[in-house]
gemmi code that builds the backbone of each chain (N, CA, C; Angstrom):
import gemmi

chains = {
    "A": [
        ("UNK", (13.595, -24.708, -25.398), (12.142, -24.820, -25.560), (11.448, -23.871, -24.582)),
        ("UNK", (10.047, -23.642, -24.934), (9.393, -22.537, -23.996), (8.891, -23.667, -23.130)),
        ("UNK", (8.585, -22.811, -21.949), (7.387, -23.677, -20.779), (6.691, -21.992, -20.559)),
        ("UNK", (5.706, -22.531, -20.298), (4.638, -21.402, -19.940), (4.242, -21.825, -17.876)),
        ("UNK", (5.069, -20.455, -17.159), (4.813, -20.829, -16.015), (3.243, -20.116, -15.084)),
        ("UNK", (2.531, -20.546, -14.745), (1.902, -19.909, -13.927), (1.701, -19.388, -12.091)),
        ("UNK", (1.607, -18.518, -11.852), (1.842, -18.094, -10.363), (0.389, -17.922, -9.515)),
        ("UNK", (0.592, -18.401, -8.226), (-0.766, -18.368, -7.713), (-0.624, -18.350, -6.207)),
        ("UNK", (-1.590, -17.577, -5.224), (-1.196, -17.361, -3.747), (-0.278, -16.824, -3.328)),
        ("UNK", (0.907, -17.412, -2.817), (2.310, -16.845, -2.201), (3.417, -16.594, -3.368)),
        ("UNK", (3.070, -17.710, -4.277), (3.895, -17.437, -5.209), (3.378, -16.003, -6.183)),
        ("UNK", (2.585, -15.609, -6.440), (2.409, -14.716, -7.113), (2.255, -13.049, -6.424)),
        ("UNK", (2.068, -13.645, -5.401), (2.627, -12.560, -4.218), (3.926, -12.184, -4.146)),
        ("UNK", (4.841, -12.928, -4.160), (6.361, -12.848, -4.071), (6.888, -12.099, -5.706)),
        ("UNK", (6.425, -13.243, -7.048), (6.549, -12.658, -8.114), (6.317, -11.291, -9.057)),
        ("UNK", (4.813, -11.600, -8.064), (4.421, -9.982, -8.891), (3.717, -10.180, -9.723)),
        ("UNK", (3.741, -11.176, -10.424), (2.653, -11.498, -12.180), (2.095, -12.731, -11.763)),
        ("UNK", (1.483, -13.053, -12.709), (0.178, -13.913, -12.927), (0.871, -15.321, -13.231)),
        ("UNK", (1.754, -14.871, -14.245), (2.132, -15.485, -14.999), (3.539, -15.206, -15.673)),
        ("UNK", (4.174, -16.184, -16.804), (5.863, -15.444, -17.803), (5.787, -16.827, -18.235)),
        ("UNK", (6.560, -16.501, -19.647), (7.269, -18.290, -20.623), (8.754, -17.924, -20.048)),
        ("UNK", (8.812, -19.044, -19.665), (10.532, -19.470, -19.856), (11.263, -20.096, -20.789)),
        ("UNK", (12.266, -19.775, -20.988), (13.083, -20.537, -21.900), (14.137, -21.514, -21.267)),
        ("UNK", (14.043, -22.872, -21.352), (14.808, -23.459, -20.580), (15.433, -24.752, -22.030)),
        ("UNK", (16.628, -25.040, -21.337), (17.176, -26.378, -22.677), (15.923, -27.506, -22.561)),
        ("UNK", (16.093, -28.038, -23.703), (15.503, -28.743, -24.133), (16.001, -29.980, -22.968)),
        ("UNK", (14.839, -31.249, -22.598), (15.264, -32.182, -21.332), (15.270, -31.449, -20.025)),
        ("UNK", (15.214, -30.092, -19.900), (15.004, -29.722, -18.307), (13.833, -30.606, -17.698)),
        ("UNK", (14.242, -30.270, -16.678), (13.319, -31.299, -15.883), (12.600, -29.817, -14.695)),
        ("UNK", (11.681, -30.492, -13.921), (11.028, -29.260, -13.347), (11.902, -28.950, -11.882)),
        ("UNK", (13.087, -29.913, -11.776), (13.847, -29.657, -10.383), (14.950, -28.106, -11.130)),
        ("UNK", (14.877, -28.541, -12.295), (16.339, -27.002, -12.804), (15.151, -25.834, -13.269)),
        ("UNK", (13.704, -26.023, -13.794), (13.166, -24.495, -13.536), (12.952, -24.245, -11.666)),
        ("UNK", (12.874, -25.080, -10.872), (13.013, -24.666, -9.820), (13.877, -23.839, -9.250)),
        ("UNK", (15.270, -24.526, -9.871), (16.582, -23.870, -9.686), (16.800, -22.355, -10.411)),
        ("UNK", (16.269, -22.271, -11.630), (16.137, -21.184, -12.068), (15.232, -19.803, -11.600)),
        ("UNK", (14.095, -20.447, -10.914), (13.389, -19.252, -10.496), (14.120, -18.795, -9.399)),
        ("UNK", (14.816, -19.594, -8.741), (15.617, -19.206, -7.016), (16.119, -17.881, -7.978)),
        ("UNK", (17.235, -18.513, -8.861), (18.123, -17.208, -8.862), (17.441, -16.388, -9.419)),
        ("UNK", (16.296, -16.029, -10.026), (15.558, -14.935, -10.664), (14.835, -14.040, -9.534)),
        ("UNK", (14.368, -14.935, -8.382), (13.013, -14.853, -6.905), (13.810, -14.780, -5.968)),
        ("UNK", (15.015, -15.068, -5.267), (15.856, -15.363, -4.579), (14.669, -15.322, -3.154)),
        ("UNK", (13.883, -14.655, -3.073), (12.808, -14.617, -2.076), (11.505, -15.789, -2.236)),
        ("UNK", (11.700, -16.169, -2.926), (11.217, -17.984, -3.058), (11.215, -18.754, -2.791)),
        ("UNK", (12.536, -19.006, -1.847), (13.383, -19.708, -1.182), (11.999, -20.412, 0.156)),
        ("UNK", (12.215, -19.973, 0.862), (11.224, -20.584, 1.467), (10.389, -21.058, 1.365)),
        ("UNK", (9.354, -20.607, 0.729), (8.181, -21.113, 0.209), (8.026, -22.237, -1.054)),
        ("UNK", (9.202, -22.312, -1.731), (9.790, -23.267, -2.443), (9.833, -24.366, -2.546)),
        ("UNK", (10.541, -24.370, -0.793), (10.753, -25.565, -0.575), (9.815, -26.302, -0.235)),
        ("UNK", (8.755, -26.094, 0.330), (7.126, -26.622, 1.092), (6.734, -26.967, -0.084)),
        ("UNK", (6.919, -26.631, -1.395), (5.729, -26.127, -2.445), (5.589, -27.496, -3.610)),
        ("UNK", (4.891, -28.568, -3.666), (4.303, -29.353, -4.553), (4.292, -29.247, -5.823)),
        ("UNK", (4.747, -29.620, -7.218), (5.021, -29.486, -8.858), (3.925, -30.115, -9.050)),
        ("UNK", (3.241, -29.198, -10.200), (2.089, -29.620, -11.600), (2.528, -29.182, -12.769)),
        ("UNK", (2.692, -30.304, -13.820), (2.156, -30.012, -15.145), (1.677, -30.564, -15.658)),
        ("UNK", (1.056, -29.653, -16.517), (-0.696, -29.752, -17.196), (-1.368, -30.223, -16.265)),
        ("UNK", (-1.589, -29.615, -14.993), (-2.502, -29.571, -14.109), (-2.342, -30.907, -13.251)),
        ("UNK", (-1.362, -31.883, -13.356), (-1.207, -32.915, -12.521), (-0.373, -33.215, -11.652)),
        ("UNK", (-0.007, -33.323, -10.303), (1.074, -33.243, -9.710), (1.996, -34.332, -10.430)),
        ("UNK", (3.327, -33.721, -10.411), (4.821, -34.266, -10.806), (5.769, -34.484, -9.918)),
        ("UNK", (6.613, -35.821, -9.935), (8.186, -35.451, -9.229), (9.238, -34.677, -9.799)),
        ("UNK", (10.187, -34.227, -8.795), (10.525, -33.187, -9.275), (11.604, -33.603, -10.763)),
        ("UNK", (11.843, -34.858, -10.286), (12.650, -34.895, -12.050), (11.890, -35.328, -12.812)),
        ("UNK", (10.434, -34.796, -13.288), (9.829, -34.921, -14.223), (10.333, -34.209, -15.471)),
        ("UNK", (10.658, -34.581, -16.516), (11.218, -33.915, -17.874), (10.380, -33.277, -18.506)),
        ("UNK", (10.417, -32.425, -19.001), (9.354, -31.054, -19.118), (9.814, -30.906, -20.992)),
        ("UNK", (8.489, -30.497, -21.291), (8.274, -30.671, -22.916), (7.647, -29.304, -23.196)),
        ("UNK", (8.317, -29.137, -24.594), (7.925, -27.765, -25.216), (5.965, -27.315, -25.257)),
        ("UNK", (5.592, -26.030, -24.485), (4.415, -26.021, -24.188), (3.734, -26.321, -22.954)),
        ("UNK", (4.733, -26.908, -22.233), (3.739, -27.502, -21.157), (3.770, -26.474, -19.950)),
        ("UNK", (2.585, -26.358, -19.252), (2.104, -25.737, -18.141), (2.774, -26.136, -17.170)),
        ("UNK", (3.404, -25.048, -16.054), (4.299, -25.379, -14.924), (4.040, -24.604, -13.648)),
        ("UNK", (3.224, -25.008, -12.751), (2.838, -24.692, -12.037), (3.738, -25.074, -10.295)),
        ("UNK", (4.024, -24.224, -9.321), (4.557, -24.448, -7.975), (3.785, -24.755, -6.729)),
        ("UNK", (3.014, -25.579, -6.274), (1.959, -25.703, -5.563), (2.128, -25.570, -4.260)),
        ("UNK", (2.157, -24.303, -3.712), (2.458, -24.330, -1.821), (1.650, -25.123, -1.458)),
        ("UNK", (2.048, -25.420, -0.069), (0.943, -26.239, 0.636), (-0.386, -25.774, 1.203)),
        ("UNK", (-1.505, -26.320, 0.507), (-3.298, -26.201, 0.454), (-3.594, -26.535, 1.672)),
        ("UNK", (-4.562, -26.412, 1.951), (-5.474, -26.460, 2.915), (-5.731, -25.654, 3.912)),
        ("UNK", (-5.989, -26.196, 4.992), (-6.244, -25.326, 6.256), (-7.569, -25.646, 6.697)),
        ("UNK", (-7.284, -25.646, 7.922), (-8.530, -26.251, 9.134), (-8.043, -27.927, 9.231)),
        ("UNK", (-8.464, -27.567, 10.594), (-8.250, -28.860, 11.537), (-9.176, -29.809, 10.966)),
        ("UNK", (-8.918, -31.124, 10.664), (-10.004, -32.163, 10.654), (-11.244, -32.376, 11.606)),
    ],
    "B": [
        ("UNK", (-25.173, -40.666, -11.500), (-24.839, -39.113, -12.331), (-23.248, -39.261, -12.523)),
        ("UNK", (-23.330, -38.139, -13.706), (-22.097, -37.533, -13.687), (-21.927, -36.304, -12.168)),
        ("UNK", (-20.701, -36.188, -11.454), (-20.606, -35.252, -10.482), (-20.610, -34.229, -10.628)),
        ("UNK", (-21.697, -33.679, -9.558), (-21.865, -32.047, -9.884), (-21.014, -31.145, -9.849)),
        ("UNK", (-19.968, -30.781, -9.752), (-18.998, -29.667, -9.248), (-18.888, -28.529, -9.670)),
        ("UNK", (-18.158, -27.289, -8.638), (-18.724, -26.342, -8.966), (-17.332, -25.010, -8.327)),
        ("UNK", (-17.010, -24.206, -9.199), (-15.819, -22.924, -8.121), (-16.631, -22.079, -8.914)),
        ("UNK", (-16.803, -21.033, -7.457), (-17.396, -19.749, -8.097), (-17.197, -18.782, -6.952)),
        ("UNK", (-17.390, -17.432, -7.309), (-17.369, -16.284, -6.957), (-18.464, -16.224, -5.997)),
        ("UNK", (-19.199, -16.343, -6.862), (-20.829, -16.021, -5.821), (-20.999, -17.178, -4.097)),
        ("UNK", (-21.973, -16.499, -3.750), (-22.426, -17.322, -2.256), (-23.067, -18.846, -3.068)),
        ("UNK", (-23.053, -19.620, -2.251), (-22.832, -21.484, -2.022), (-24.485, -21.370, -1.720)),
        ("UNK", (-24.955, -22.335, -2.707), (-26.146, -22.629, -2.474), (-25.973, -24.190, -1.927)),
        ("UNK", (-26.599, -23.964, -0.611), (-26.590, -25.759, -0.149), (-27.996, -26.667, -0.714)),
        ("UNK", (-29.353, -25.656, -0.839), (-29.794, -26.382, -1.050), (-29.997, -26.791, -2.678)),
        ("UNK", (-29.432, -26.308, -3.625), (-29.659, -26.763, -4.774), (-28.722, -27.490, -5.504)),
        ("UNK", (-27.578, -27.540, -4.128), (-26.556, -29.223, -4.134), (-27.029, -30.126, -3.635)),
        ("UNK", (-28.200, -29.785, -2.271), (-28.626, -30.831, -2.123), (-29.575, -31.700, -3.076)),
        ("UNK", (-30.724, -30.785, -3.783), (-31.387, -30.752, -4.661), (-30.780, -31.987, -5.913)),
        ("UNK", (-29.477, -31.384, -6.535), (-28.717, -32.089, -7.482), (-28.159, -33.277, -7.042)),
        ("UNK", (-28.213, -33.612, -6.198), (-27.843, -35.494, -5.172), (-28.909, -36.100, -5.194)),
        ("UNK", (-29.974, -35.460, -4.862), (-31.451, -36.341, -4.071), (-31.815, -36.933, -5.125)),
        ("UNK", (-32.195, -38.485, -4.724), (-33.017, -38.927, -5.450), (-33.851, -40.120, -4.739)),
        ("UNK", (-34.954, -41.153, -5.512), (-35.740, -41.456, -4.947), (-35.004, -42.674, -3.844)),
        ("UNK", (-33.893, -43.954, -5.034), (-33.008, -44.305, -4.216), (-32.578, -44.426, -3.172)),
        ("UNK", (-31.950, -43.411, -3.018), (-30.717, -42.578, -2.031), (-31.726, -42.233, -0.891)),
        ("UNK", (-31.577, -43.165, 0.120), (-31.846, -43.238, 1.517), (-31.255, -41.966, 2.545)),
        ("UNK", (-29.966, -41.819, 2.227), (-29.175, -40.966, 2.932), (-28.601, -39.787, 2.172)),
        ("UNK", (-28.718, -38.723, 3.024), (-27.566, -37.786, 2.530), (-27.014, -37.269, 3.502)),
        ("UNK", (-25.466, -37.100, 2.951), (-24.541, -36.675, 4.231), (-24.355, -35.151, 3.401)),
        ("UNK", (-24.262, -33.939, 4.645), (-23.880, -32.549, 3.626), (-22.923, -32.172, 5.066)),
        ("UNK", (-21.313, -32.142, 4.360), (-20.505, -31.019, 5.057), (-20.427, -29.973, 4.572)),
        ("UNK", (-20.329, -28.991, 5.257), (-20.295, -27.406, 5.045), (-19.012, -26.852, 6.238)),
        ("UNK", (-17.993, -26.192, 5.247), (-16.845, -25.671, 6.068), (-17.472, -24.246, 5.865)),
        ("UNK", (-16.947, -23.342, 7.018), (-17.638, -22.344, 6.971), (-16.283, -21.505, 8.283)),
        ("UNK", (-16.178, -19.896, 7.411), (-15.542, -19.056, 7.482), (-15.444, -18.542, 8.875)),
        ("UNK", (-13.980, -19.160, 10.185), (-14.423, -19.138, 11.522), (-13.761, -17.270, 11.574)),
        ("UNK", (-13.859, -16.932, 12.808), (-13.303, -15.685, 13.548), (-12.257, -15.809, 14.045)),
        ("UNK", (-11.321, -16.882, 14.116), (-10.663, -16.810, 14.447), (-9.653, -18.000, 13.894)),
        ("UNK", (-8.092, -17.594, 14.534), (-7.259, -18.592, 13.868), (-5.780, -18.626, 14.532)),
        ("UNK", (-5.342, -19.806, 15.351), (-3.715, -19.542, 15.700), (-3.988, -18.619, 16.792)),
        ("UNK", (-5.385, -18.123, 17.219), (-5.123, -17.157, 17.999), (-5.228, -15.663, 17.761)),
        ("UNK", (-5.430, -15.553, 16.470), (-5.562, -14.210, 15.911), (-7.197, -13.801, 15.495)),
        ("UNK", (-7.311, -12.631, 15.407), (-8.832, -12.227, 15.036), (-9.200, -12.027, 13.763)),
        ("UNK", (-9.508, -12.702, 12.940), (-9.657, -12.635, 11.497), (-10.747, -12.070, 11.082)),
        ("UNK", (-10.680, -10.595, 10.355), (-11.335, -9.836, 9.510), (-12.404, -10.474, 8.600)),
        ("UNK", (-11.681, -11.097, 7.459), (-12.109, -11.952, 6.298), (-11.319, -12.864, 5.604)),
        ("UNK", (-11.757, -13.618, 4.839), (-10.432, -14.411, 4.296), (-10.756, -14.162, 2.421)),
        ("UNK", (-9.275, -14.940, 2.039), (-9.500, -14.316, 0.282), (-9.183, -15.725, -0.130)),
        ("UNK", (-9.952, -16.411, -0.638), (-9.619, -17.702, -1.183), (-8.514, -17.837, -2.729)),
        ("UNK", (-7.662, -18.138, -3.172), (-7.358, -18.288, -4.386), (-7.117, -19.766, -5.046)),
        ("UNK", (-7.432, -19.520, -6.471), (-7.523, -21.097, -7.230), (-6.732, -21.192, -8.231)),
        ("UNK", (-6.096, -22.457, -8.408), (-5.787, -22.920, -9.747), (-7.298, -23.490, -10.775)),
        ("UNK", (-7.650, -22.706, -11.415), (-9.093, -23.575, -11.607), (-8.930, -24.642, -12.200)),
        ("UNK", (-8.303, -24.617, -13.590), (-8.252, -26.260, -14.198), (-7.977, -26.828, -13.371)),
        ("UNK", (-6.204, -27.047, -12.567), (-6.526, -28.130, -11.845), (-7.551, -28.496, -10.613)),
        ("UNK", (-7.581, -27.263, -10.287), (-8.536, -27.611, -8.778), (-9.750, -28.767, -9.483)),
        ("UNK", (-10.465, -28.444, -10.892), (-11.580, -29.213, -11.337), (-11.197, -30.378, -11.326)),
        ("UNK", (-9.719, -30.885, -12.244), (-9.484, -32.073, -12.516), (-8.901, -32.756, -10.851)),
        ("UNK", (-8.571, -32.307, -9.993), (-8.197, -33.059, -8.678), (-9.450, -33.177, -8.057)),
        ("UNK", (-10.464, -32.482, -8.005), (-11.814, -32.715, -7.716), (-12.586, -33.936, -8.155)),
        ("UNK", (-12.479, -34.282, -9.566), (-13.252, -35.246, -10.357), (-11.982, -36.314, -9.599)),
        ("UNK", (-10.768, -36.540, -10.183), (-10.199, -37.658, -9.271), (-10.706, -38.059, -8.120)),
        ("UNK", (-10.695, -37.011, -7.160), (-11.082, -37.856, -5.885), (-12.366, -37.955, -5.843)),
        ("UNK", (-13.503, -37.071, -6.367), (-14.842, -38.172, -6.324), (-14.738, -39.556, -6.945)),
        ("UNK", (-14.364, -39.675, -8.111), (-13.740, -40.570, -8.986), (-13.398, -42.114, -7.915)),
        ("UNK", (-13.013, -41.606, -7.264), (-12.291, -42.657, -6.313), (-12.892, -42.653, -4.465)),
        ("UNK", (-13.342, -42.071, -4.583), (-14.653, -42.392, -3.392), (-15.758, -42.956, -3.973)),
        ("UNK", (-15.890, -42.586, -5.716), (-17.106, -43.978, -5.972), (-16.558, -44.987, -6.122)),
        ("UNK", (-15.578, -45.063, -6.384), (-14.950, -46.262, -6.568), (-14.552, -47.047, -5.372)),
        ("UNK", (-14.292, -46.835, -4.448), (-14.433, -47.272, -3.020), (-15.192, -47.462, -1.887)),
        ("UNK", (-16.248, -46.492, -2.317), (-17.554, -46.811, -1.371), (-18.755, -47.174, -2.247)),
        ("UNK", (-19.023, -47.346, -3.564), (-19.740, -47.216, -4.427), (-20.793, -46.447, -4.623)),
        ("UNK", (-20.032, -45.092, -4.446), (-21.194, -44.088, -4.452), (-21.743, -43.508, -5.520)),
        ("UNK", (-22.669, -42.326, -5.997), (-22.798, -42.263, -7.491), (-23.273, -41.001, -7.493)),
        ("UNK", (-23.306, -40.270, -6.334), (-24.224, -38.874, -6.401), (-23.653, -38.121, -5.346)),
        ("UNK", (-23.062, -37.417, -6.112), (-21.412, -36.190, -5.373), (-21.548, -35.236, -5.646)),
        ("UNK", (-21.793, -33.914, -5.130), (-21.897, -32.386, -5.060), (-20.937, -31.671, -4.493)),
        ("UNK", (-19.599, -31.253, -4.875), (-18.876, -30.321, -4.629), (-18.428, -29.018, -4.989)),
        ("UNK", (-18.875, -27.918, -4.061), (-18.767, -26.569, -4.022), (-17.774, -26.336, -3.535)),
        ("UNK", (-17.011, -25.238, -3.977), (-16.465, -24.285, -3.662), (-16.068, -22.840, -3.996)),
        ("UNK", (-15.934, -22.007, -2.788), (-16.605, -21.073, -3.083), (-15.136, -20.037, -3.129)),
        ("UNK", (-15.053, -18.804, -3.958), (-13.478, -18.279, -3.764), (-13.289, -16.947, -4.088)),
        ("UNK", (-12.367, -15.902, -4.312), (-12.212, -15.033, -3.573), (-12.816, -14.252, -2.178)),
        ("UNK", (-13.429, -13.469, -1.872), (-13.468, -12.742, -0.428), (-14.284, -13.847, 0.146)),
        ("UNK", (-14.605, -13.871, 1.400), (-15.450, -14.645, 2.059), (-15.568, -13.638, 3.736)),
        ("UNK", (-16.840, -13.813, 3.969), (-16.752, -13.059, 4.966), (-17.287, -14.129, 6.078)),
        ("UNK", (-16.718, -13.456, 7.619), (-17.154, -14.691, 8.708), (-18.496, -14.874, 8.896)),
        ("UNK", (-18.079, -16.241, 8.441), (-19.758, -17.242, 8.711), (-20.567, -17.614, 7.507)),
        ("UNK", (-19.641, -17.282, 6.114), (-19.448, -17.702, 5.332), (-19.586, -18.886, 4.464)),
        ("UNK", (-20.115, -19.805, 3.871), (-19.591, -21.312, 3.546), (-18.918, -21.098, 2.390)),
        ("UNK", (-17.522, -21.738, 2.627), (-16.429, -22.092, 1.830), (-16.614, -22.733, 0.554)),
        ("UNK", (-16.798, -24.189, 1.598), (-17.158, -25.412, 0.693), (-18.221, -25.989, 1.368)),
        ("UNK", (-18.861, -27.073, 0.089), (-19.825, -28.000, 0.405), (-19.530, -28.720, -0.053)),
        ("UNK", (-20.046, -29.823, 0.297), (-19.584, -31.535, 0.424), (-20.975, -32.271, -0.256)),
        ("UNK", (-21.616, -33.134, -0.396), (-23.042, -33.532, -0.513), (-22.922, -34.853, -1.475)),
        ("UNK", (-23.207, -36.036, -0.303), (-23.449, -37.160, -0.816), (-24.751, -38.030, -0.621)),
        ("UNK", (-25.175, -38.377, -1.549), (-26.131, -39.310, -1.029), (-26.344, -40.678, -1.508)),
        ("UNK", (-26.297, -41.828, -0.489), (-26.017, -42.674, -0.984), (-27.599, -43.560, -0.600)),
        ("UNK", (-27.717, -44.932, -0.919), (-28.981, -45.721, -0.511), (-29.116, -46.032, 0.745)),
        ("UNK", (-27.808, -45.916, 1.792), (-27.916, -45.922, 3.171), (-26.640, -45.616, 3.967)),
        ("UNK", (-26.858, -44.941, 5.279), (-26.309, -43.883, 5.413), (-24.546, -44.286, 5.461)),
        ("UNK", (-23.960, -44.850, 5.994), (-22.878, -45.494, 6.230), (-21.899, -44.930, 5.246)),
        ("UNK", (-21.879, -45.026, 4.296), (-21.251, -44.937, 2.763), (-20.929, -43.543, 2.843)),
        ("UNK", (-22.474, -42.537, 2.812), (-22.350, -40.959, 2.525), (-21.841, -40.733, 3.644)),
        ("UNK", (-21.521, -41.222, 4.936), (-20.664, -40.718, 5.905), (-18.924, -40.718, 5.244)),
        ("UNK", (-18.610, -41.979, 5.281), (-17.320, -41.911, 4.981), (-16.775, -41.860, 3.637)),
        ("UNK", (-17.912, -41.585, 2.680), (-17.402, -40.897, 1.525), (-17.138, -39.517, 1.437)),
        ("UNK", (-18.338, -38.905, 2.414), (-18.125, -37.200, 2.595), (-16.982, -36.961, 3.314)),
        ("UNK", (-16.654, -37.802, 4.165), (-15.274, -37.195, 5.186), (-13.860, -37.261, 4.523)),
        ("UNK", (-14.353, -38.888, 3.687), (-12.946, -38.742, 2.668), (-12.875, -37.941, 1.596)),
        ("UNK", (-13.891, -36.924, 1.025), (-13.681, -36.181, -0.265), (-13.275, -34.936, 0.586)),
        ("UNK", (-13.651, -34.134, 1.680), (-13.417, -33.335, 2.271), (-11.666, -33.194, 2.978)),
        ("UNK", (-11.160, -34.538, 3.300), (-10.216, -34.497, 4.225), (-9.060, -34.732, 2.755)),
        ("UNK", (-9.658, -35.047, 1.787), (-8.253, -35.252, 0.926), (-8.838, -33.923, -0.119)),
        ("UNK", (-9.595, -33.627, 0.186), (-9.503, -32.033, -1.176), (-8.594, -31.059, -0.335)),
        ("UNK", (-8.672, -31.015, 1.355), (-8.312, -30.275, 1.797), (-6.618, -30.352, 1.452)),
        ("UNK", (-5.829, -31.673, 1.122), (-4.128, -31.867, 0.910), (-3.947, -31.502, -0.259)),
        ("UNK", (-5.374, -31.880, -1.311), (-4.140, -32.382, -3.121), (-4.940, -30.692, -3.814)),
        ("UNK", (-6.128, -30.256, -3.657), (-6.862, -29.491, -3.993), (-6.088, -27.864, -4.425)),
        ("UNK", (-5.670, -27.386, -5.001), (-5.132, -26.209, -5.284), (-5.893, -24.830, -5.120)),
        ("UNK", (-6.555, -24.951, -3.914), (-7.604, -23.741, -3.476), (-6.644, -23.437, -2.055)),
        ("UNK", (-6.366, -22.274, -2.010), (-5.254, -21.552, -1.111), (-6.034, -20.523, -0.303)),
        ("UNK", (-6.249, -20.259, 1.116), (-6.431, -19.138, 1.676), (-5.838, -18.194, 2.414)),
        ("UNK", (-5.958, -16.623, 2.348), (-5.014, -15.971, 2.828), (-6.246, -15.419, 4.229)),
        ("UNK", (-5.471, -15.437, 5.172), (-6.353, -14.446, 6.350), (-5.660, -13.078, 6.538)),
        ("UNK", (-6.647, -12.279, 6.556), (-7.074, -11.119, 6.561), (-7.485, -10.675, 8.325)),
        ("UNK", (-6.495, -10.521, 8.992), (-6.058, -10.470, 10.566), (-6.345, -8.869, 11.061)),
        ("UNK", (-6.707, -8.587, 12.200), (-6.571, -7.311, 12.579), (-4.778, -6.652, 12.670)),
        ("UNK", (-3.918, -7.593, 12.298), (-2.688, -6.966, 12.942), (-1.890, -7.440, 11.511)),
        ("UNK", (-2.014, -7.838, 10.461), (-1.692, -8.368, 9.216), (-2.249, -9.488, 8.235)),
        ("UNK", (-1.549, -10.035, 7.268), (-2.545, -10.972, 6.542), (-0.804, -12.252, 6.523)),
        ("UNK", (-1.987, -13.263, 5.874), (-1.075, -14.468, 5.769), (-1.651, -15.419, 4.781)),
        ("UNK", (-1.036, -15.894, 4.214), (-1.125, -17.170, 3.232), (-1.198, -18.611, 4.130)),
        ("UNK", (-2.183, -19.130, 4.624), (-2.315, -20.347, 5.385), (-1.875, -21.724, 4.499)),
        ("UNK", (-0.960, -21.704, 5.419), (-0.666, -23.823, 5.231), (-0.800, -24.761, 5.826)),
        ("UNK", (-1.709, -25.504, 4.851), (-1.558, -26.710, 5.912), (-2.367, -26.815, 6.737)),
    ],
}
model = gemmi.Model(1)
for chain_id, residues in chains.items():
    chain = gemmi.Chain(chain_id)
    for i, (resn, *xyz) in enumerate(residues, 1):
        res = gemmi.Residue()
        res.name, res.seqid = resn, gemmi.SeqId(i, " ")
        for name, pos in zip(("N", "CA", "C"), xyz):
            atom = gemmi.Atom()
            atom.name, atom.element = name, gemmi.Element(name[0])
            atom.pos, atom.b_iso = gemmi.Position(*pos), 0.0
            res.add_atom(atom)
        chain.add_residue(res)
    model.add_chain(chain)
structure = gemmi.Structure()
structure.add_model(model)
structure.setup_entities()
């Protein structure tokens, strides 16, 4: 099935694009496109690991099971400034 | 009301968030304004470059007003934010509550501010005299 991934901040810094569809088996969950971008990004690695899952715009755990179409987003960690 | 919210390019108007809160009601208004410092970690910062997820940033926005009315019973919420370049001295974001007395728009503004700053998908990079960086956290 496709997933449509999007890139943003560090991640799209590292990637290079905006955006790409993946093709992943059907039942992936968002912990094995994780696994998949390592070996594609291998420079991901770090920032990876800090980095928070959305799809369709809602944060996910990482064995959330991922469905044909859906938006997959890597969320580094937001913010900044002291309280 | 429905909550005002708002991501844009352009400069942050405070007063026509404040404007969009006020009413006859509403005793109080609380307005935070984060605003673009000179410095950071120790370093001398140029400018900063904000970046967004926009859908979600909107829909994690409406949640947590969503749930500061729902906990303080508030009803009149103005959140700005403001994104790509920003220059120092800047306002980022704005905050703007007003409630029938003041208590409420205090700790409703501190809690929409202190939790947009964790779940919120608005990222800044600083723009340093000696390099740039993607800030976390």
């Amino acid at each position: 099935m496709k997933i449509h991934l999007r890139y943003f901040a560090s991640f799209r810094d590292i990637v290079g694009q905006s955006e790409e569809m993946l093709i992943v088996d059907d039942g992936a969950s968002v912990a094995d496109v994780r696994a998949l971008l390592l070996v594609r990004y291998p420079r991901l690695q770090p920032v990876i690991e800090r980095s928070a899952s959305a799809v369709n715009h809602g944060y996910v755990p990482q064995d959330a099971t991922l469905h044909e179409g859906d938006e997959v987003v890597f969320i580094p960690p937001v913010g900044g400034g002291t309280p | 009301m429905e909550p005002f919210i708002q991501i844009t390019r352009e400069p942050l108007d405070r007063n026509a968030l404040v404007a969009a809160v006020t009413d006859p009601g509403a005793g109080g208004i609380v307005v935070f304004e984060g605003v673009v410092r000179d410095n950071a970690r120790g370093k001398q910062v140029r400018y900063l470059e904000y970046d967004v997820y926009p859908e979600m940033a909107m829909q994690q926005i409406r949640e947590i007003i969503a749930e500061a009315e729902k906990r303080w019973n508030v009803d009149r919420v103005a959140v700005a934010h403001r994104i790509g370049r920003l220059e120092i001295g800047e306002a980022s974001v704005i905050i703007v509550v007003a409630t029938p007395h003041r208590a409420e728009a205090f700790e409703a503004c501190r809690y929409i501010i202190d939790t947009l700053k964790t779940k919120v998908p608005i990222w800044k990079k600083e723009i340093a005299m000696n390099g740039e960086e993607w800030v976390e956290g």
